[in-house]
C-alpha positions as CSV (number, residue, x, y, z in Angstrom):
1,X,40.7,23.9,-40.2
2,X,39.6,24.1,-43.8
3,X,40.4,27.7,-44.9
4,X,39.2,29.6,-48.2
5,X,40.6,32.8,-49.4
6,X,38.9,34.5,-52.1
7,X,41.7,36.3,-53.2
8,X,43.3,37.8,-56.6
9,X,44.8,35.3,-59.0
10,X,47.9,33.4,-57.4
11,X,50.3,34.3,-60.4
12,X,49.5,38.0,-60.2
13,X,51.3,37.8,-56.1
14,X,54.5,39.5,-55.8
15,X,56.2,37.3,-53.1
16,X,58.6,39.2,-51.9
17,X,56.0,42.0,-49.8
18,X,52.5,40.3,-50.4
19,X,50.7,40.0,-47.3
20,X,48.2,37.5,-48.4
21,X,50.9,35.3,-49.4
22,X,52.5,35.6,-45.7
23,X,48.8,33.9,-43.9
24,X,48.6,31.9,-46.4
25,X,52.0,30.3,-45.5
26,X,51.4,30.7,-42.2
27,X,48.2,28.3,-42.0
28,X,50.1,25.9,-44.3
29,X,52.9,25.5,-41.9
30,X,50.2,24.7,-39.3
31,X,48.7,21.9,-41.4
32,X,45.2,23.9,-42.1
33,X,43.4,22.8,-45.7
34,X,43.7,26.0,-48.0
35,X,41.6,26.7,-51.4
36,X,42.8,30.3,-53.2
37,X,39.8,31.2,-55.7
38,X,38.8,34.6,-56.7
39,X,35.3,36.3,-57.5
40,X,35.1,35.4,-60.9
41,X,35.0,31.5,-60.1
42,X,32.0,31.4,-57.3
43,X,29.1,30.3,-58.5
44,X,25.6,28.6,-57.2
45,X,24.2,25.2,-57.5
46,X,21.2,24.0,-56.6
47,X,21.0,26.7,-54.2
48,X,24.3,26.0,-53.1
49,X,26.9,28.7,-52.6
50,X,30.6,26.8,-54.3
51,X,33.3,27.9,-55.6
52,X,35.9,26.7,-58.3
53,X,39.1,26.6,-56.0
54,X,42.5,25.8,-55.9
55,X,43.4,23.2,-52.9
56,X,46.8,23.6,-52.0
57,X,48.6,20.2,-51.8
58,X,50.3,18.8,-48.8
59,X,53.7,18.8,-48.1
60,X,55.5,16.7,-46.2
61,X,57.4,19.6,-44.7
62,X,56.3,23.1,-45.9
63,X,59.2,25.2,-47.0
64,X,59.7,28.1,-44.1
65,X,61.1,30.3,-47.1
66,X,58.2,32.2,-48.4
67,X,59.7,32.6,-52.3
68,X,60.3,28.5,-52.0
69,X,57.2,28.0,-50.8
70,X,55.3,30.4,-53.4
71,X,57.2,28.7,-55.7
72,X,56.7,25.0,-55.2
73,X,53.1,25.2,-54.6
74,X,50.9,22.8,-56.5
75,X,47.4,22.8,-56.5
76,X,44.1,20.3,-56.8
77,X,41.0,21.8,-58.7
78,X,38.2,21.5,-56.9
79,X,34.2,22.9,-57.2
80,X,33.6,23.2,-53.4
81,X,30.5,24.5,-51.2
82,X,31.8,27.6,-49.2
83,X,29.6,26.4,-46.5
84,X,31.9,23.5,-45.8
85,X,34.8,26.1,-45.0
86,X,35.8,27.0,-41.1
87,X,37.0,30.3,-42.4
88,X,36.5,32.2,-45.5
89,X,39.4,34.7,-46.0
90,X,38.7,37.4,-48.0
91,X,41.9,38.9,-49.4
92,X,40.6,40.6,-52.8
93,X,41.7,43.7,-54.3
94,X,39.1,46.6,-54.2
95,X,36.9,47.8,-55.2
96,X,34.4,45.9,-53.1
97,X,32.5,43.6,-55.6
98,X,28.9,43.3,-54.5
99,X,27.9,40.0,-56.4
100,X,30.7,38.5,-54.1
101,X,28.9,39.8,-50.8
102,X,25.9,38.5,-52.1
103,X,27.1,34.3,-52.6
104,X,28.6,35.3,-49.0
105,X,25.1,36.4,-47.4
106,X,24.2,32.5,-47.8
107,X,26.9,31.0,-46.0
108,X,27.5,34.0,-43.2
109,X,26.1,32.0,-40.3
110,X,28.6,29.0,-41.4
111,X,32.2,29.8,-41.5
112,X,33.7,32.7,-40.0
113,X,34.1,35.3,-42.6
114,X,37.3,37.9,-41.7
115,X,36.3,40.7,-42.3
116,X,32.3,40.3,-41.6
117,X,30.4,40.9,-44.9
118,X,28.2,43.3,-43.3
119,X,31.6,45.6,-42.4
120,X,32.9,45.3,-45.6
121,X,29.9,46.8,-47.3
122,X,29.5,49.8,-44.6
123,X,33.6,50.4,-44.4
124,X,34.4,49.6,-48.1
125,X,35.1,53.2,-49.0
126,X,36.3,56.8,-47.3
127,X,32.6,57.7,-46.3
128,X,32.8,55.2,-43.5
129,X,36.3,57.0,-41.9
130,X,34.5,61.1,-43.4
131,X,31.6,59.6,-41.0
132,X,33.2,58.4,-38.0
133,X,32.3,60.9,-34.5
134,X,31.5,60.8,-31.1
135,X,34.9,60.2,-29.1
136,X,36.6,59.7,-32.5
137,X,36.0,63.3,-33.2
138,X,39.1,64.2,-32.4
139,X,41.0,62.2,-34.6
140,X,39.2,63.0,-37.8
141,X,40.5,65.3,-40.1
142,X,38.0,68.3,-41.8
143,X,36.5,66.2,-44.7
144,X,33.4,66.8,-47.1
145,X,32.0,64.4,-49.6
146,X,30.2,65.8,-52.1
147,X,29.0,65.7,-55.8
148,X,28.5,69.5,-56.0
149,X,31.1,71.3,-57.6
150,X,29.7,74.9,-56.5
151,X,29.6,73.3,-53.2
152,X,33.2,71.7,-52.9
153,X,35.0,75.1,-54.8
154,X,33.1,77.2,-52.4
155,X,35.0,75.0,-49.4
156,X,38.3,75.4,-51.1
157,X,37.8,79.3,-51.0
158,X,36.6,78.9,-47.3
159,X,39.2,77.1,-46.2
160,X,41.9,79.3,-44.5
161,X,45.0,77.2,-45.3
162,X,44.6,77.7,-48.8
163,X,45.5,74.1,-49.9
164,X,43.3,70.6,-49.3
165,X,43.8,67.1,-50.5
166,X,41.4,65.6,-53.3
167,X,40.8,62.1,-53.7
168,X,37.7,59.7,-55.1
169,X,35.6,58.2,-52.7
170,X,35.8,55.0,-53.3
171,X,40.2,55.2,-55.0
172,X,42.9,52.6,-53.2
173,X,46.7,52.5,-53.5
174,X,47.1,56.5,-53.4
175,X,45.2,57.0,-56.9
176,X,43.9,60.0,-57.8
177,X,44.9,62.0,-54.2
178,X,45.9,65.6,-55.4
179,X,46.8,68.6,-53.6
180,X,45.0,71.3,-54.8
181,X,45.4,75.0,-54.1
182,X,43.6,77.9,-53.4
183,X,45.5,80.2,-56.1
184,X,44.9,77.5,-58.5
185,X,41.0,78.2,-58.5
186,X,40.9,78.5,-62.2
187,X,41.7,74.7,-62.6
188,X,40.4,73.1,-59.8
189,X,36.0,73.7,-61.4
190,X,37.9,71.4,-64.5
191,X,39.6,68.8,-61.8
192,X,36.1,68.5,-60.3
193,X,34.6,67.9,-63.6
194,X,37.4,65.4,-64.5
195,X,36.5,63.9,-61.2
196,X,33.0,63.4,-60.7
197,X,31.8,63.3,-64.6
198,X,28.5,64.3,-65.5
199,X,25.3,64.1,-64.1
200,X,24.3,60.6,-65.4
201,X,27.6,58.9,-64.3
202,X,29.1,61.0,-61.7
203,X,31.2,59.9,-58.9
204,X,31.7,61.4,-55.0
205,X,34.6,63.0,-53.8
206,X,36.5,63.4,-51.0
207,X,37.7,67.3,-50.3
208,X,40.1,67.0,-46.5
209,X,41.6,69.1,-44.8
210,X,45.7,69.1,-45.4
211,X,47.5,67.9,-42.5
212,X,50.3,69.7,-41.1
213,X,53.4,67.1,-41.5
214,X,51.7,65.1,-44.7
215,X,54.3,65.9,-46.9
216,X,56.6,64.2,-44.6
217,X,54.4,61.1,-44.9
218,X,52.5,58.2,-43.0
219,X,51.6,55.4,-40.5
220,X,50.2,52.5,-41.8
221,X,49.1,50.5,-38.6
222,X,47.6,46.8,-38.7
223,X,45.0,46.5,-36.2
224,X,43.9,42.6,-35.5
225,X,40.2,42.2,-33.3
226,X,40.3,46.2,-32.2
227,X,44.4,46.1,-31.0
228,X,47.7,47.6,-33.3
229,X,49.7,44.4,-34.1
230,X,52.3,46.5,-36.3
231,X,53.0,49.7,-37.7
232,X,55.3,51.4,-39.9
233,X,56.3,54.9,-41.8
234,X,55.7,55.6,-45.5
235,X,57.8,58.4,-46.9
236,X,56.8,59.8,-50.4
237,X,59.4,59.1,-53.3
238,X,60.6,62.5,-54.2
239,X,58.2,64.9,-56.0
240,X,55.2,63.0,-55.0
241,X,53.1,63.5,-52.0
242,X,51.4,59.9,-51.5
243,X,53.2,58.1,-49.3
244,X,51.4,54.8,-50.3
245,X,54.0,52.0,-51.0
246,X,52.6,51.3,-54.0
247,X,53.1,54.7,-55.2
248,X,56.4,54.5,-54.8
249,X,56.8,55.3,-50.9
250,X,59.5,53.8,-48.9
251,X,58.6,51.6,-45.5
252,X,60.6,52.8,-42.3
253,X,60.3,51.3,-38.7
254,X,57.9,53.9,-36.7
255,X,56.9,52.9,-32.8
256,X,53.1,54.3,-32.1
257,X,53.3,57.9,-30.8
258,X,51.2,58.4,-27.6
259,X,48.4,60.0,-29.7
260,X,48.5,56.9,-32.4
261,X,48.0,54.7,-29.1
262,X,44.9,56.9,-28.6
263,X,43.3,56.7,-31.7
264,X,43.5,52.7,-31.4
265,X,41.9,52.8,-28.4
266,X,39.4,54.5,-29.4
267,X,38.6,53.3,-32.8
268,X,39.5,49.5,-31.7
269,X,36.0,48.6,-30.1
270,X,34.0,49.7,-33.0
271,X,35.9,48.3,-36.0
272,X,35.0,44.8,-33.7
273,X,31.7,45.8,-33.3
274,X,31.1,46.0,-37.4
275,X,33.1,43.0,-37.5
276,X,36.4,44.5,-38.8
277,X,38.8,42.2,-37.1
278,X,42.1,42.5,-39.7
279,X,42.4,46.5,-40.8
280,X,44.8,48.8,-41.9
281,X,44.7,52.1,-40.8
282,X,46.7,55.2,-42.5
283,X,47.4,58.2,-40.0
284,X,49.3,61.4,-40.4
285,X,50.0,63.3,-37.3
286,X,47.7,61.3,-34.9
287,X,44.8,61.8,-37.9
288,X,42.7,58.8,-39.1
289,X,43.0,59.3,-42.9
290,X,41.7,56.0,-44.2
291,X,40.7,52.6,-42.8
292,X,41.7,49.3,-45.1
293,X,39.1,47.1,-44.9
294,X,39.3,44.4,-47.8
295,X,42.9,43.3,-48.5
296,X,45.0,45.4,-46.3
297,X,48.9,45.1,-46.5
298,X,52.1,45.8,-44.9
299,X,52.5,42.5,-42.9
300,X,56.1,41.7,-44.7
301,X,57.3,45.3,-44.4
302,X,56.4,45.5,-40.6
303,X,58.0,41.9,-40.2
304,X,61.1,42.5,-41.6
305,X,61.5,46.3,-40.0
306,X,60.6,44.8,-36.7
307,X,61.9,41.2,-36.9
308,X,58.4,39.9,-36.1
309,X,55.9,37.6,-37.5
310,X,52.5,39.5,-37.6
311,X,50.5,36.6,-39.9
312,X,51.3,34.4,-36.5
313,X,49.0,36.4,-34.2
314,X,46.3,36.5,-37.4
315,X,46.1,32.7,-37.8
316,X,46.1,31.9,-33.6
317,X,43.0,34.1,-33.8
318,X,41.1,32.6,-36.6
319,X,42.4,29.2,-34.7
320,X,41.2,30.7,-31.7
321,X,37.5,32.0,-33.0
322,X,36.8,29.0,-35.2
323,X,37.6,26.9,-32.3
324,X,34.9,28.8,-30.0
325,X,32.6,28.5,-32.6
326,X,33.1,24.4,-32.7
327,X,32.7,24.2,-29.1
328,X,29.6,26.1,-28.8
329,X,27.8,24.0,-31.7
330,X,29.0,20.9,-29.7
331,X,27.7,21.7,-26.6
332,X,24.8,22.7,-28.1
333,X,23.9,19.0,-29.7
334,X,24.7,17.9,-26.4
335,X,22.0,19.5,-24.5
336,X,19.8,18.4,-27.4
337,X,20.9,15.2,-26.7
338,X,20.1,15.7,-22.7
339,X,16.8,17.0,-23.9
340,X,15.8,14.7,-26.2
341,X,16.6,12.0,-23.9
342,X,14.6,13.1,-21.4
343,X,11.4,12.2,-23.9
344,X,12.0,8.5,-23.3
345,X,12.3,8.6,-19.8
């Protein structure tokens, strides 16, 4: 297979944890083509969707050690048309850039895209999780998304647990989530202000419900085509209450609760529906918090806490998808064939 992954740039991974770097050893070790590029180098030509890539050269034998193999990479630049890719891996850090769904839209019906542009731009930010009902009810916490201060102060005063968690709409990594307290009314009118800015550049907020057990942290689980793959714990470093890793949370081995196997269940089938097939999804006591949609990680903290090899069962099911794909466009020539044929009989 020929595989791109638009991607951030490849001296800015950090080897040890980074879960791009993990599939992108992973197809590598399988023989697959690779090109790294990022959103900054696709471009058009003559109506043609291409990229400036990277093209990872072949090794004679591909170094199983991840550090060695990050290390000893050399590259081939290339301009290349995305539309000549099997798969196009997108692997960027958010926020979701538009212009990148855009060059995408062109090539869609081409290479497999993971995930599907059209769930990117619906699940790119918390409004899609604040949205989610039906028989997902259940697992959603209390959560309002507003620009109206009145409106959002009025729910902290409402709410009878006195406390709620604050975070932007569209923040990754833990930034920005704050707890914020009843009794501390008289500052949380200048938090919303800090928060969603004026009226001619102002920003939505999320206002949630504080989970009972939060401060204790939690589950990140990896869900691949609608099923959990992995999971772990993220405790908060002390005097913080994000548990987000790169907010200075620790990783711990965690085995899905009955009511975590529930929420996959239930969530699975859609996320496959908008064409979420690789998502991360960040629960606290059997509540969906946040679904990672764009470049979500964890695969070398579950694989080392679990001795497992998660980036495996991703590539057998690009393999596996790309390959249907392939098949159905060749049997399709060959009925034309048949049909065409038949003209000249």
């Amino acid at each position: 297979m020929k595989i791109c992954f638009i991607m951030y740039p490849w001296d800015r991974i950090e080897c040890e944890f980074d879960s791009t770097l993990r599939l992108i050893h992973e197809f590598a070790v399988r023989g697959h083509t690779i090109a790294c590029t990022t959103k900054n180098n696709l471009t058009m030509r003559d109506s043609i969707s291409v990229a400036f890539c990277s093209v990872l050269k072949k090794q004679s034998k591909v170094p199983q050690n991840i550090k060695t193999f990050y290390h000893k990479a050399q590259f081939n630049k290339s301009r290349l048309p995305l539309a000549g890719f099997d798969a196009i891996v997108m692997r960027d850090n958010p926020p979701l850039d538009s212009m990148v769904m855009n060059f995408l839209d062109s090539v869609h019906e081409d290479a497999f895209i993971i995930n599907d542009i059209q769930g990117l731009r619906i699940a790119n930010n918390k409004l899609y999780t604040a949205s989610l009902g039906g028989p997902m009810s259940p697992f959603i916490p209390n959560t309002h998304v507003s620009k109206n201060k009145d409106y959002l102060q009025k729910v902290l005063m409402d709410n009878p647990d006195g406390k709620m968690i604050l975070k932007p709409l569209s923040g990754y990594g833990g930034r920005g989530v704050i707890l914020v307290e009843k009794r501390a009314r008289q500052s949380f009118r200048s938090l919303l202000d800090f928060y969603i800015g004026d009226e001619d550049n102002s920003n939505y907020v999320i206002l949630q419900e504080c989970i009972e057990g939060a401060d204790q942290g939690d589950v990140r689980i990896l869900m691949l085509n609608g099923e959990p793959i992995g999971a772990m714990k993220r405790i908060p470093a002390e005097g913080d209450m994000r548990s987000n890793i790169h907010a200075g949370g620790n990783a711990i081995k965690h085995n899905l609760s009955k009511q975590e196997v529930e929420l996959c269940k239930s969530i699975g089938p859609k996320l496959v529906r908008d064409g979420l097939y690789f998502v991360g999804i960040d629960v606290i006591n059997g509540k969906l918090i946040e679904i990672n949609v764009l470049s979500p990680g964890g695969i070398a903290r579950i694989n080392k806490l679990n001795r497992v090899k998660l980036q495996a069962k991703y590539v057998d099911f690009v393999e596996g998808v790309v390959a249907n794909k392939d098949l159905v466009q060749l049997r399709k020539s060959e009925f034309r064939k048949i049909i065409e044929d038949a003209e000249h009989h």
